[in-house]
TORTOR-161958 format. One line per 4 residues: number of its first residue (from 1); for each residue x, y, z of N, C-alpha, C. Coordinates in steps of 0.05 Angstrom, whole numbers, plus 32768, in hexadecimal, padded with zeros to 4 digits. Layout:
<sites>
NUM	X,Y,Z,X,Y,Z,X,Y,Z | ...
</sites>
This chain:
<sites>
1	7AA7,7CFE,768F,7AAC,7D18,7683,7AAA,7D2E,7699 | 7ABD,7D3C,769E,7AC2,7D58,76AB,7AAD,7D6D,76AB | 7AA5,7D74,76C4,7A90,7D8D,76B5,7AA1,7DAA,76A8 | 7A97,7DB9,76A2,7A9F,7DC6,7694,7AA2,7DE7,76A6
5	7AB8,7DF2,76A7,7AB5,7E12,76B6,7AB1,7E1B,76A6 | 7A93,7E1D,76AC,7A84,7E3B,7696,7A90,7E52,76A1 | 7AA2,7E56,76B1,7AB0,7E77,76A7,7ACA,7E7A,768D | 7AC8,7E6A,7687,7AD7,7E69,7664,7AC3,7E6D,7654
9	7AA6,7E71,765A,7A97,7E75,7643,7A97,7E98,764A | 7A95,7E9F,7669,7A91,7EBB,766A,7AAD,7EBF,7658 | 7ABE,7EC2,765F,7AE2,7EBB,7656,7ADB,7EC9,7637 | 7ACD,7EB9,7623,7ACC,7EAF,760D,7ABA,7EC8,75FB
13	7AA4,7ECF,7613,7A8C,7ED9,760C,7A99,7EF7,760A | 7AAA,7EFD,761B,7ABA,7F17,7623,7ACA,7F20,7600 | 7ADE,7F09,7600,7AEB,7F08,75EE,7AEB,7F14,75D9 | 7ACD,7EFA,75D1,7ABC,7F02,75B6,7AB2,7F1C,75B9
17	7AAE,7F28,75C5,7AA4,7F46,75BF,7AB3,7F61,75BB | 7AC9,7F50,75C1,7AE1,7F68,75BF,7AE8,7F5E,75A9 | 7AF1,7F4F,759F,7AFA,7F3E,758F,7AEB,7F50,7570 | 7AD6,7F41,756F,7ABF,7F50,755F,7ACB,7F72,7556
21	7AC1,7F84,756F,7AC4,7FA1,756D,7AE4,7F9F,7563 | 7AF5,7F96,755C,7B13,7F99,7550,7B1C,7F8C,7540 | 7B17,7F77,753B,7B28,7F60,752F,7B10,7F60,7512 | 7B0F,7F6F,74F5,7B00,7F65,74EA,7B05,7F47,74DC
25	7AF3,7F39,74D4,7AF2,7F23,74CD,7B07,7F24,74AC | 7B14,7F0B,74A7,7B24,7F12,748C,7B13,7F13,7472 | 7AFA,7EFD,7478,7AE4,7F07,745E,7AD6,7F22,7451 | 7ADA,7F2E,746B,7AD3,7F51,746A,7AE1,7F60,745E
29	7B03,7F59,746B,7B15,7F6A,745C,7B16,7F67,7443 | 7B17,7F48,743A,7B18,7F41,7416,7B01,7F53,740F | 7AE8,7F4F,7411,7ACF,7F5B,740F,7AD4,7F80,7403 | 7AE1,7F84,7419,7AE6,7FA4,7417,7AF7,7FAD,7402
33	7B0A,7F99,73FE,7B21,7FA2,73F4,7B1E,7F9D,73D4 | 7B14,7F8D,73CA,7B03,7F85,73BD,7AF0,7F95,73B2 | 7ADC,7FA7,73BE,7AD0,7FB4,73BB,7ADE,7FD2,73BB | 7AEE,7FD9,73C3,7B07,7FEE,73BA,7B07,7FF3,73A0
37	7B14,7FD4,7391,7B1F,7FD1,7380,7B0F,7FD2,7368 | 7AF5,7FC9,736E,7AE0,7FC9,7357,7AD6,7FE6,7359 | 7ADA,7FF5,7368,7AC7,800E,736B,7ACF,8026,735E | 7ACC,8036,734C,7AD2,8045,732F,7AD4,8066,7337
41	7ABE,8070,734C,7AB9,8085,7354,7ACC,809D,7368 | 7AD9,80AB,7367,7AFC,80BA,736E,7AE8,80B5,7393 | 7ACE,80B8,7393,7ACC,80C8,73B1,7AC4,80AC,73BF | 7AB4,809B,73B4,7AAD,807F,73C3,7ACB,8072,73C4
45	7AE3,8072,73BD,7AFB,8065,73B7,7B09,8077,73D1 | 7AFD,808F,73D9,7B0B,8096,73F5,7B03,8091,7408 | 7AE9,808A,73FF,7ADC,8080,7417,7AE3,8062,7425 | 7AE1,8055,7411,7AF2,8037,7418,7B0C,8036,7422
49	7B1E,8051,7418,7B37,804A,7423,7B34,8055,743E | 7B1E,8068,744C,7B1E,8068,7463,7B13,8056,7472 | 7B07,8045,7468,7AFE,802C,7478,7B16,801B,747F | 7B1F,8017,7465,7B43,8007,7468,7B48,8011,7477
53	7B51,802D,747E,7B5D,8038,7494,7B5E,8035,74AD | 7B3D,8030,74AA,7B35,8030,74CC,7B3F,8012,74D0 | 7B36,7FFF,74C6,7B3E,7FE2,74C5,7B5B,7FE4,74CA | 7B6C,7FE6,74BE,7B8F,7FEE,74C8,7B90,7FFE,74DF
57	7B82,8010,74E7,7B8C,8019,7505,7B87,8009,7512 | 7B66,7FFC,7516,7B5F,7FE5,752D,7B74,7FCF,752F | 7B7A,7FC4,7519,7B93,7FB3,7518,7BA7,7FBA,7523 | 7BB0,7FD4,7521,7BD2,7FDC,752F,7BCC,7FE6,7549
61	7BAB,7FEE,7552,7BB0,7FF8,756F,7BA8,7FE6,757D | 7B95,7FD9,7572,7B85,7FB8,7581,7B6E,7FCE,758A | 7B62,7FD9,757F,7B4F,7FEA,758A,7B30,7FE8,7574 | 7B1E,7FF8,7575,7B06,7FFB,7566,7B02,7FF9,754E
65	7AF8,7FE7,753E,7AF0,7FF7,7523,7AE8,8006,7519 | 7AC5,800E,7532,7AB4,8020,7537,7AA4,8028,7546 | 7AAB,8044,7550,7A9C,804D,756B,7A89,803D,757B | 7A6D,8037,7563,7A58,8025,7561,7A62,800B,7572
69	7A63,7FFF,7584,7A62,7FE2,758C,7A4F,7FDB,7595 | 7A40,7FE0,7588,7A1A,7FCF,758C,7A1A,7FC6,759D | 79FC,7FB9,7596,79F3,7FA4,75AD,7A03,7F8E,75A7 | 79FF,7F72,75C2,7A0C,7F5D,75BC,79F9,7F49,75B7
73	79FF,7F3B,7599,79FC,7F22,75A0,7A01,7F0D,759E | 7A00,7EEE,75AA,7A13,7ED9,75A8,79F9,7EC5,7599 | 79FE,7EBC,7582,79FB,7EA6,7576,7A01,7E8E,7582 | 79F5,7E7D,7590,7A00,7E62,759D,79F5,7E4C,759B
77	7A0B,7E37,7584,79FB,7E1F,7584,7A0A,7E0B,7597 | 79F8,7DFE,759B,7A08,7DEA,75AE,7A0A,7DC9,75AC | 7A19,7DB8,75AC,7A20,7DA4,75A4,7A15,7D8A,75AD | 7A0C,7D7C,75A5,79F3,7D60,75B0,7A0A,7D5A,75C4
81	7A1F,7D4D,75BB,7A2C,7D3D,75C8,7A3D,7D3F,75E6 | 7A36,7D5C,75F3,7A42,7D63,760F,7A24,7D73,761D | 7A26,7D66,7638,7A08,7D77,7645,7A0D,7D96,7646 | 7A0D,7D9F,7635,7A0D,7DC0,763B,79FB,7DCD,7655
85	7A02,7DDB,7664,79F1,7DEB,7678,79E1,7E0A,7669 | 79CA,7E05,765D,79BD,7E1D,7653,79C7,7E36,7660 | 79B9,7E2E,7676,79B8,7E4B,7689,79D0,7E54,7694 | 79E2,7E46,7699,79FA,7E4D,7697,7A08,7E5D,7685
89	79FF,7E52,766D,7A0A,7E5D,7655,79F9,7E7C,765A | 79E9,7E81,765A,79D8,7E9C,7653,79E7,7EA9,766D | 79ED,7EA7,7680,79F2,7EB7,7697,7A16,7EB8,7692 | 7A1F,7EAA,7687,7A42,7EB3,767F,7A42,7EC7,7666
93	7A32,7EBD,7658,7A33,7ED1,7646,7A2B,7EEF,7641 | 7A1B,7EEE,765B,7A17,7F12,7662,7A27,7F1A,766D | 7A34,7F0C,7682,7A44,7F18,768D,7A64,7F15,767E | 7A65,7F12,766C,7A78,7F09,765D,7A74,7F24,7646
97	7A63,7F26,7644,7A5C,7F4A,7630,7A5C,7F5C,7640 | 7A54,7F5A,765C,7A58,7F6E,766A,7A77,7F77,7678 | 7A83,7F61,7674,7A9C,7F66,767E,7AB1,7F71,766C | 7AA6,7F6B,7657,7AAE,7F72,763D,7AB1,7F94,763C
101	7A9C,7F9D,7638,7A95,7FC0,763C,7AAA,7FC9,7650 | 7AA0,7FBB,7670,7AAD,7FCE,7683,7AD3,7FCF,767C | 7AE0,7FB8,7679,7AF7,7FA5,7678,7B0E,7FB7,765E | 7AFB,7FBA,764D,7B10,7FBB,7636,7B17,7FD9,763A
105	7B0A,7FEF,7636,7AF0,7FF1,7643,7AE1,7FFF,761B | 7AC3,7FFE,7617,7AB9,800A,7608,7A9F,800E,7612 | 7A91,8027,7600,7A7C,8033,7608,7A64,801F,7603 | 7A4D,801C,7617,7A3F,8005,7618,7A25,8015,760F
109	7A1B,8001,75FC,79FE,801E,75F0,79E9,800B,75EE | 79EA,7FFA,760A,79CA,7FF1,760F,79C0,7FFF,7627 | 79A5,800B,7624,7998,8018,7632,7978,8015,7630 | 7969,801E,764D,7951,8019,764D,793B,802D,7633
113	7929,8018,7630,7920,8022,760E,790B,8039,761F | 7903,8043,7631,78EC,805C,7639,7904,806A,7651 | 790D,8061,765F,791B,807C,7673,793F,8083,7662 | 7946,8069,764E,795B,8075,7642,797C,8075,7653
117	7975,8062,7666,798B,8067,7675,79A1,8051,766D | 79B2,8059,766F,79CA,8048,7665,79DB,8036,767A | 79DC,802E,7689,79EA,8013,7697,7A10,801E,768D | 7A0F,801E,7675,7A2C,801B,7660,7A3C,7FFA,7670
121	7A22,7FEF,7667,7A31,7FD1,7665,7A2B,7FC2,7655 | 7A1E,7FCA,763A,7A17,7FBB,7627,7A04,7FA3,762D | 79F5,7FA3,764B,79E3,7F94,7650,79D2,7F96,765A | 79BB,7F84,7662,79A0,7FA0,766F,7980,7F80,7662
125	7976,7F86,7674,795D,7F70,766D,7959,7F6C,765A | 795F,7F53,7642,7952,7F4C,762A,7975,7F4C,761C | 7988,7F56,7624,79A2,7F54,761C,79B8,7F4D,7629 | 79CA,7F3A,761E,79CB,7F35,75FF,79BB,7F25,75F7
129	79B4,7F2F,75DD,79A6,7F1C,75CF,79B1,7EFB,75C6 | 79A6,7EF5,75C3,79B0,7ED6,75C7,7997,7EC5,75B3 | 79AB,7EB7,75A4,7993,7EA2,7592,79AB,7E85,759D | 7997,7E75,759D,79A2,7E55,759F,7996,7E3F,758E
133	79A6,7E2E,758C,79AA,7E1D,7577,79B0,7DFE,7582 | 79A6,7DF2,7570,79BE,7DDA,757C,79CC,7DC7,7561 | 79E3,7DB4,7571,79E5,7DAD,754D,79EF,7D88,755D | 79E7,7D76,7547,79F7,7D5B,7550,7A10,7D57,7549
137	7A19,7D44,7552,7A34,7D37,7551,7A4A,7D44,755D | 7A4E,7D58,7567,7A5B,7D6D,7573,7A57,7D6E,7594 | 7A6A,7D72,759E,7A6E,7D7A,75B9,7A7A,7D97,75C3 | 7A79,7DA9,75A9,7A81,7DBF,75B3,7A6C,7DD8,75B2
141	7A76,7DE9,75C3,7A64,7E02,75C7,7A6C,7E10,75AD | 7A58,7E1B,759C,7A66,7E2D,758B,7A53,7E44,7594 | 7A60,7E63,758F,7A58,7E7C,7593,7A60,7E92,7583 | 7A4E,7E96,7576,7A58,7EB2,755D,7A4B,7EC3,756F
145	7A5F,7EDA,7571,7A50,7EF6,7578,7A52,7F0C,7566 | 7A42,7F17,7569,7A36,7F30,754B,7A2C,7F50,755E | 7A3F,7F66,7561,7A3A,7F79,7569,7A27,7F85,754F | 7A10,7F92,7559,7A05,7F9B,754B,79F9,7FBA,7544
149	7A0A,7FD1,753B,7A04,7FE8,7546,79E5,7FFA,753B | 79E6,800B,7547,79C7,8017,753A,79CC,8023,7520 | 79DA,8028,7511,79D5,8037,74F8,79D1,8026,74E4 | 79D4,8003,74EA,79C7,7FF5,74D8,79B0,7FE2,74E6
153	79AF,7FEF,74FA,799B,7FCE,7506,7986,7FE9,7504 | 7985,7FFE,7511,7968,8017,7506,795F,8015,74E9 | 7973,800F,74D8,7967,8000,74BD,7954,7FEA,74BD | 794F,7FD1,74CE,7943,7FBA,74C8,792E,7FC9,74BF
157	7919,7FAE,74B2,7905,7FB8,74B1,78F2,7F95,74A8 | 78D9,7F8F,74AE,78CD,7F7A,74AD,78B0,7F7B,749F | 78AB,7F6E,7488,7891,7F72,747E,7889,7F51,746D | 7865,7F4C,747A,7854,7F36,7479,784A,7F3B,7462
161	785B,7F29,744C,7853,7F20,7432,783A,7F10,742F | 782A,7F0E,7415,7817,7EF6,7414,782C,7EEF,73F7 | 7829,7ED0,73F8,7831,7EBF,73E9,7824,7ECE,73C3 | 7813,7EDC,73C5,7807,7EEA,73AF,7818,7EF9,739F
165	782F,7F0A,73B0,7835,7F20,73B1,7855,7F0F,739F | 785A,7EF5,739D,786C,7EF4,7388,7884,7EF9,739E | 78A3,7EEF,7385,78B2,7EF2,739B,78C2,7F0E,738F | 78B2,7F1B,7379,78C1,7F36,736B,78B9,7F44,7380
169	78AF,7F46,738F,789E,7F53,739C,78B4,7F61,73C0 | 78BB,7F3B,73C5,78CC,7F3A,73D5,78E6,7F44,73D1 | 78F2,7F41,73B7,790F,7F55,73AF,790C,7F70,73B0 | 78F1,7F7C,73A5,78F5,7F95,73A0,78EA,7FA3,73C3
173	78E8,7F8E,73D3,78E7,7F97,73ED,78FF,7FA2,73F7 | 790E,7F91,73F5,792D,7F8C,73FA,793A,7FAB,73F1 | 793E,7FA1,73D8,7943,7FBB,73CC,7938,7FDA,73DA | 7925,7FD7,73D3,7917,7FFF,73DC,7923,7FF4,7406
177	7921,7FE7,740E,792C,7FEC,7429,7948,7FF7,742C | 7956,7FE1,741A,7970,7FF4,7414,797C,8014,740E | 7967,8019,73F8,7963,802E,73F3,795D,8048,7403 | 7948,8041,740F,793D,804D,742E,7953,8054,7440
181	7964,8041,7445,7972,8040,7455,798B,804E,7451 | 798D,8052,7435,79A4,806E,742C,79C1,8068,743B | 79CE,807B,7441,79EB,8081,7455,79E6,806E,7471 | 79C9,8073,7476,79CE,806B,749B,79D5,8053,74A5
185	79D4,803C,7498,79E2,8022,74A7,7A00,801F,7499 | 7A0D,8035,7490,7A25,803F,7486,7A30,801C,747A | 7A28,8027,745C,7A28,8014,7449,7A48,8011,743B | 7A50,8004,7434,7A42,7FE9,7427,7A4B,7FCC,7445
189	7A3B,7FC7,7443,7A31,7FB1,7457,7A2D,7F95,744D | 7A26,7F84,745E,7A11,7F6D,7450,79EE,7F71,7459 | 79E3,7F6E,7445,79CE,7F70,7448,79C2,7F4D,7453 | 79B6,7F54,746A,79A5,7F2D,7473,7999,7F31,7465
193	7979,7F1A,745C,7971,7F1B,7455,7958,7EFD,745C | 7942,7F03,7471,793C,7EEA,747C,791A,7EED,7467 | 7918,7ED1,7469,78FF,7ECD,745A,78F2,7EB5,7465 | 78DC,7EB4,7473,78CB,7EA1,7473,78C2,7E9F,748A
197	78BD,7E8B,749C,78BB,7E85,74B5,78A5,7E95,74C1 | 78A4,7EA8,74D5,7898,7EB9,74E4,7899,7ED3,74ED | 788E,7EE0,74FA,789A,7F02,74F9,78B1,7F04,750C | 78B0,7EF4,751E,78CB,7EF2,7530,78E3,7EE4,751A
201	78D7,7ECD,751B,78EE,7EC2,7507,78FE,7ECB,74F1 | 78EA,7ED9,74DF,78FD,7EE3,74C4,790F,7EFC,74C8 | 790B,7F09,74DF,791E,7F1B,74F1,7937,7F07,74FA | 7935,7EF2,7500,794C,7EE8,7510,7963,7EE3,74ED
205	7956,7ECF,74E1,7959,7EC9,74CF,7968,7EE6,74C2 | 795B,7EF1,74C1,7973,7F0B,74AB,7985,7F17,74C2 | 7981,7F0F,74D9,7999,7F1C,74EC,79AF,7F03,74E3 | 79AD,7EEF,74E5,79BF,7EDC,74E2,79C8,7ED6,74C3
209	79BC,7EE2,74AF,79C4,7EEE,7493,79D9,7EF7,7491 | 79D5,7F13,74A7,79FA,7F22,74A1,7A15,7F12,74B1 | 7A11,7EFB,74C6,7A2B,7EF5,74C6,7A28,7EDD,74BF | 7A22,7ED5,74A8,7A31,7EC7,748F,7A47,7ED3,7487
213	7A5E,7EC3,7484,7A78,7ED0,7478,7A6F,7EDC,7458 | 7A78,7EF1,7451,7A74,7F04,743E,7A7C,7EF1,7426 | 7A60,7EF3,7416,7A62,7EE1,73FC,7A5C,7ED2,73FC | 7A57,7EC0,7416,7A4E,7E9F,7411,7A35,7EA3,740F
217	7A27,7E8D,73F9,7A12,7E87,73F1,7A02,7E6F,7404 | 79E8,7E7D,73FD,79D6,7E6A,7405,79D7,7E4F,73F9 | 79D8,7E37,7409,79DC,7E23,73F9,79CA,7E17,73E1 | 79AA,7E20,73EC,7994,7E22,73D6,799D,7E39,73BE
221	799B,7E29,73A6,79AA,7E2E,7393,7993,7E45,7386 | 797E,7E4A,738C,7967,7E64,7380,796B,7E70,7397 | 796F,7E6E,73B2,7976,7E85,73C9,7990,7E91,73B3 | 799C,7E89,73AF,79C1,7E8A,73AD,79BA,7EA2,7394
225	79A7,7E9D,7381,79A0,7EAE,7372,7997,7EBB,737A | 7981,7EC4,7382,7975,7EDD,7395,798E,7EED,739E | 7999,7EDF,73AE,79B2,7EEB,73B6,79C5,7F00,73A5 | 79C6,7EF7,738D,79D9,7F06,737E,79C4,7F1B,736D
229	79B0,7F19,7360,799F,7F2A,735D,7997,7F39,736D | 7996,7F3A,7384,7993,7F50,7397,79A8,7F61,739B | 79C3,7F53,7399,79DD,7F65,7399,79E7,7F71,7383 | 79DE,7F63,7364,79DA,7F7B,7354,79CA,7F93,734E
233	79B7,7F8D,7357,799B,7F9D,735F,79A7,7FBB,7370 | 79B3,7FAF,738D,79B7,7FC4,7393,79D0,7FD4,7397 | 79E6,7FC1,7382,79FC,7FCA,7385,79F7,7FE3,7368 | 79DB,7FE2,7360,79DE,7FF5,7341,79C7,800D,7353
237	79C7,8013,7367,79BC,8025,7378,79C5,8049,736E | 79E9,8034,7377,79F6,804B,7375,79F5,8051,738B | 79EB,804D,73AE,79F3,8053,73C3,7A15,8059,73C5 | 7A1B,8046,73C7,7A37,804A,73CB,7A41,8049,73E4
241	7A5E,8044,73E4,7A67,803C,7408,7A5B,8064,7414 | 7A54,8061,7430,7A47,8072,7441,7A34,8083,7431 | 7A2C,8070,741A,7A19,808A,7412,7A23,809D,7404 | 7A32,80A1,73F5,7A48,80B6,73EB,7A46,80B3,73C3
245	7A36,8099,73C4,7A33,8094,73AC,7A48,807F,73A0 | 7A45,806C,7395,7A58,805E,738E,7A4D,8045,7378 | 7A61,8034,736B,7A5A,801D,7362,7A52,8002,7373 | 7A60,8006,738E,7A58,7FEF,739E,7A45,7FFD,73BA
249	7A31,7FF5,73BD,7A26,7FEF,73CA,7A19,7FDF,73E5 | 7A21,7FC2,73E1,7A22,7FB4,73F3,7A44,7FA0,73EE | 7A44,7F90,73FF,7A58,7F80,7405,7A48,7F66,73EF | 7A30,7F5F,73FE,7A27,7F49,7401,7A0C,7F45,7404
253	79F5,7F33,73F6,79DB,7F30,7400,79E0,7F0D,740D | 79D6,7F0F,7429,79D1,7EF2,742C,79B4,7EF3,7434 | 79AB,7ED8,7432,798F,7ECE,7438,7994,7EB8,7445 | 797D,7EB9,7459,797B,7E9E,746C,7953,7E9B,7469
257	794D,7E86,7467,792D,7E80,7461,792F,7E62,7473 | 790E,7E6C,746F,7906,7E51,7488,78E4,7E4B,747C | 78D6,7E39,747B,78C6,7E36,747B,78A9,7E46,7484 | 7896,7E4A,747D,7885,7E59,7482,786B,7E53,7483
261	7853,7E61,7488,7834,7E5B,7484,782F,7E5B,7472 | 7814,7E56,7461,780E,7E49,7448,77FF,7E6D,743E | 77F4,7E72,7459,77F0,7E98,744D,77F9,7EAC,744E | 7818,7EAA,7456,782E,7EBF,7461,7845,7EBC,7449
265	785C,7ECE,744B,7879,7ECF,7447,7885,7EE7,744E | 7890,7EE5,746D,7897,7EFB,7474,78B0,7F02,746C | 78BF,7F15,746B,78D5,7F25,745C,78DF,7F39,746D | 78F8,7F30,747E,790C,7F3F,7485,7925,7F4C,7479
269	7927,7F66,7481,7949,7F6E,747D,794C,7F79,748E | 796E,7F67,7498,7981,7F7B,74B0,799C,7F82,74A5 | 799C,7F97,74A4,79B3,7FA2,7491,79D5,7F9D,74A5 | 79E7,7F9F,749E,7A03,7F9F,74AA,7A17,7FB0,749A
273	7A26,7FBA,74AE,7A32,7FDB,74A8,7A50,7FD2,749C | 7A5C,7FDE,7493,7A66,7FD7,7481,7A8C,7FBF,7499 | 7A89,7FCB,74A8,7A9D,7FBA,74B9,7A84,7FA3,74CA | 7A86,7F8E,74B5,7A78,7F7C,74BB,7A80,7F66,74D6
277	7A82,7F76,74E7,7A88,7F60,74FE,7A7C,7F49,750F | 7A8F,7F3A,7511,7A8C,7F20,7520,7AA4,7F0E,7528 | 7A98,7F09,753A,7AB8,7EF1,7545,7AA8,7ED5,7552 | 7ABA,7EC9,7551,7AA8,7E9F,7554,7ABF,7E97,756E
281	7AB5,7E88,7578,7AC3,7E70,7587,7AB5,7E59,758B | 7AC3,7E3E,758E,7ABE,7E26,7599,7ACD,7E1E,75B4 | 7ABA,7E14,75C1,7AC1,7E09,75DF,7ABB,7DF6,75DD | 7AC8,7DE5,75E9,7ACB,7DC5,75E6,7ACA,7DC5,7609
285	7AB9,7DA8,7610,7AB9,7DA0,7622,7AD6,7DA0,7641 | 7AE3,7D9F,7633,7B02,7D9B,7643,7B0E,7DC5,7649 | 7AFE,7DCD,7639,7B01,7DF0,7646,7B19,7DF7,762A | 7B18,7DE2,7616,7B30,7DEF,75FD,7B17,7E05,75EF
289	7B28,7E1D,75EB,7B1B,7E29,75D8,7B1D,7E32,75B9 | 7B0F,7E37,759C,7B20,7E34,7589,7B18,7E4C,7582 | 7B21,7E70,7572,7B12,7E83,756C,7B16,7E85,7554 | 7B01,7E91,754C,7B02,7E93,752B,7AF4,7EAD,7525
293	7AE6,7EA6,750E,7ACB,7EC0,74FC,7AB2,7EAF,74FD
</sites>
């Protein structure tokens, strides 16, 4: 077997981030359009058609959806069956976001968190963020990337349940964060929604909530419920797309859970803005690549 030129992953890494900031995913558009259609209110109904809007220009110019092109980050699992190069992988893929910024070209809004200074390359110590995975039977690289901008990631928020506290306890968390969170992660979005694990963990876990394709359910059939009780919950808010007031509220609640301590249940939400972006690829050993959502 061939080794592999990891500059198809920089290649790939580039791609996906442009890719992302333009190309929304087709589950989003159904999502939106969909949510148009159900939505009753003369001023939330203009509001959606300016989302449509913006979605049809990016399409006819090949350009932005939204100013916002967050931080980056690449989701990467990787396949038992070919020796992947870790570190390889982490060093194409920065420079594969960074080339991204300067290349296309867009405004890069990672910067140092005390002097504030901006690089404008969307990269900088500790970024991109990067979670890894692995999976069997597979020999390919897979890589979701998820730009993530501040007017819904300044939304997260993380709080250390005791198992006492019930799980009404944990919805109506959910909920009032939403609430809290009003216009600013410019709604309707998918709401993550991570439960269990650790304080690091149930953060990752609801980051990896919002790019679930819009609507799919948790396979645990009482997650799957939670799920939809939370989206009627806060689709009867009355938020409305940007805050403007409306019947729809969110897109979507997903949940991702993991196991936990016997005296904890921690409880994340990371909210996602209403142009729910992401873009995927697979790399296969031989340098074929396949792109997707």
């Amino acid at each position: 077997m061939n080794d592999l030129d990891y500059q198809v992953v920089e290649e790939v890494a580039k791609e996906l981030y442009i890719r992302a900031l333009c190309d929304l995913p087709p589950d989003v558009r159904v999502a939106l359009k969909k949510a148009y259609e159900k939505e009753t209110r003369a001023t939330a109904r203009e509001a959606f058609k300016a989302m449509l809007k913006a979605v049809e220009i990016a399409d006819a110019q090949k350009t932005l959806i939204c100013q916002d092109t967050g931080l980056p980050i690449y989701m990467v699992k990787i396949g038992s069956e070919y020796c992947w190069n870790g570190y390889m992988i982490k060093e194409k893929l920065t420079e594969g976001a960074k080339r991204a910024t300067l290349e296309f070209p867009f405004r890069g809004s990672s910067t140092h968190p005390l002097t504030r200074k901006n690089p404008q390359t969307s990269v900088g110590k500790g970024l991109p963020v990067l979670y890894f995975d692995y999976v069997k039977d597979t020999d390919c690289l897979d890589i979701l990337m998820a730009p993530k901008g501040s007017g819904s990631e300044n939304m997260s928020t993380m709080k250390m349940f005791y198992p006492a506290h019930g799980v009404k306890a944990l919805k109506k968390f959910v909920v009032d964060t939403v609430v809290e969170s009003g216009a600013n992660p410019c709604p309707p979005g998918v709401i993550g929604v991570g439960i269990g694990g650790t304080s690091d963990l149930v953060m990752r876990l609801a980051k990896e909530a919002i790019v679930r394709p819009v609507g799919q359910r948790n396979p645990d059939p009482e997650v799957a419920e939670i799920e939809m009780e939370l989206e009627e919950a806060i689709n009867a808010t009355g938020i409305g797309p940007m805050g403007l007031g409306g019947d729809i509220s969110t897109l979507a609640v997903h949940i991702e859970m993991a196991y936990t301590h016997i005296t904890q249940n921690p409880v994340a939400v990371n909210t996602q803005c209403w142009p729910a972006r992401r873009s995927r690829a697979k790399i296969y050993p031989d340098g074929h690549v396949e792109y997707g959502y």
